[in-house]
C-alpha positions in Angstrom: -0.9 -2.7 -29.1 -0.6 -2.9 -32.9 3.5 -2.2 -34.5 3.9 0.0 -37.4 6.7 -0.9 -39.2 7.9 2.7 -40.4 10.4 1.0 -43.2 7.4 -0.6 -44.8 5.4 2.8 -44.5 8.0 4.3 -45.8 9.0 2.0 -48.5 5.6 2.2 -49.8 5.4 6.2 -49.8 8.9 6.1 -51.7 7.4 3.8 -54.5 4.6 6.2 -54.7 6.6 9.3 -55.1 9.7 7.6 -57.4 7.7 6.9 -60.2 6.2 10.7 -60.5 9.8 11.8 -59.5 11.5 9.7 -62.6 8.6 11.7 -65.0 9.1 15.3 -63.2 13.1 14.7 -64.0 12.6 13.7 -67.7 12.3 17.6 -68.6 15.3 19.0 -66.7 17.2 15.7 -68.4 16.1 17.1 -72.0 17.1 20.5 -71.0 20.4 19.6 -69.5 21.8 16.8 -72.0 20.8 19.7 -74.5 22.8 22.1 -72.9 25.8 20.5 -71.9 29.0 21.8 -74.3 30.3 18.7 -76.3 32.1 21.0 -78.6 35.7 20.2 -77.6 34.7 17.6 -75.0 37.2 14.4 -75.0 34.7 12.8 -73.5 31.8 13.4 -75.7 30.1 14.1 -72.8 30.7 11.3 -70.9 31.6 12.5 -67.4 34.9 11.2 -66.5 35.9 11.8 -62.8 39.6 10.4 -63.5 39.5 13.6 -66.2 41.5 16.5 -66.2 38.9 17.9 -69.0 35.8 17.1 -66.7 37.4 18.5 -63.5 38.1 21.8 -65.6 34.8 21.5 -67.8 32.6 24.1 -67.0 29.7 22.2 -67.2 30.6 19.2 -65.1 28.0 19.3 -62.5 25.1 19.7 -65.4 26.9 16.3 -67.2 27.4 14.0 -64.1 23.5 14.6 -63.4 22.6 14.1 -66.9 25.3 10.7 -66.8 23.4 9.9 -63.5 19.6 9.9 -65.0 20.5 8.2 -68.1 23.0 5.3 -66.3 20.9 4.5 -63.1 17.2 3.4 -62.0 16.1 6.4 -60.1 13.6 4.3 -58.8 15.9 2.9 -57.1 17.1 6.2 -55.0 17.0 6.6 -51.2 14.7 9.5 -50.5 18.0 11.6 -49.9 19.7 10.8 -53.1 15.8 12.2 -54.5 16.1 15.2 -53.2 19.5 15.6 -54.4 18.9 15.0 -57.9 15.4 17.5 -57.8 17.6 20.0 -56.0 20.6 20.0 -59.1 17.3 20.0 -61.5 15.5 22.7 -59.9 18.5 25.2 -59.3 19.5 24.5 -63.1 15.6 25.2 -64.1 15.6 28.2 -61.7 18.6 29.5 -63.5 17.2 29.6 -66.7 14.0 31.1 -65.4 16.5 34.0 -63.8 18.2 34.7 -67.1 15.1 34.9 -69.4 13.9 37.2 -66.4 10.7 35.1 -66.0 8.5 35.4 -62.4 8.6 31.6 -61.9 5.2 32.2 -59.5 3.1 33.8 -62.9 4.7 32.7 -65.7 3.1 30.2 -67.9 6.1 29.0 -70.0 7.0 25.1 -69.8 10.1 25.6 -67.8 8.2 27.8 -65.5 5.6 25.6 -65.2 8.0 22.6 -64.6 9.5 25.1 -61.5 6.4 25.1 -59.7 5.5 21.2 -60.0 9.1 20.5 -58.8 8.9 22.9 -55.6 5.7 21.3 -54.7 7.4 17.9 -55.3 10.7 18.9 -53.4 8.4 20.1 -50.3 6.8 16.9 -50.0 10.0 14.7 -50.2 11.5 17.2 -47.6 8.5 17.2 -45.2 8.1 13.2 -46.3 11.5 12.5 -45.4 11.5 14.6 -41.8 8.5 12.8 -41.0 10.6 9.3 -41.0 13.4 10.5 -39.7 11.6 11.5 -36.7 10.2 8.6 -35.5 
């Protein structure tokens, strides 16, 4: 009877997927850190969580992800913490999407475009992730 050693398996499918994960993130970081409001900000935007400003800041879920992806390795994520930080990027992306009325599933523009890689990304860290967690 030959072991499989599911950590290694799945060691090695995370190292596959985190570096196409770091590059699918790069364009929801660009769009983000753009629209984060320093104006006013204490901070400059650097999210404080000891802060008054930051716990009141309108924007303070959009700056902790952008403080997140420019301070850490997100090569170095769990699968989990992945599919977090895709899920914060794709709900911001989506949002856009909503408020230029785009149809994410025909539209050709860049963020639409970035929408659809994303989902197909999300699914397979979703369906990735269940797949270890079963066995």
């Amino acid at each position: 009877m030959h072991y499989i050693d599911l950590k290694l398996i799945s060691s090695v499918m995370c190292t596959k997927m985190k570096q196409p994960l770091q590059q699918l993130l790069e364009y929801p970081y660009e769009v983000l850190q753009a629209h984060v409001k320093l104006i006013g900000c204490a901070q400059h935007g650097v999210y404080n969580r000891r802060s008054h400003e930051c716990h009141m800041c309108p924007d303070q879920e959009s700056c902790k992800w952008v403080n997140q992806i420019s301070s850490d390795d997100s090569r170095q994520y769990s699968v989990n913490r992945q599919v977090l930080m895709l899920e914060h990027a794709l709900d911001s992306m989506m949002s856009y999407a909503r408020l230029l009325e785009h149809d994410v599933n025909s539209c050709n523009c860049t963020n639409c475009k970035w929408i659809q890689r994303a989902l197909k990304t999300y699914n397979e860290l979703l369906i990735n992730n269940d797949q270890f967690q079963s066995h």
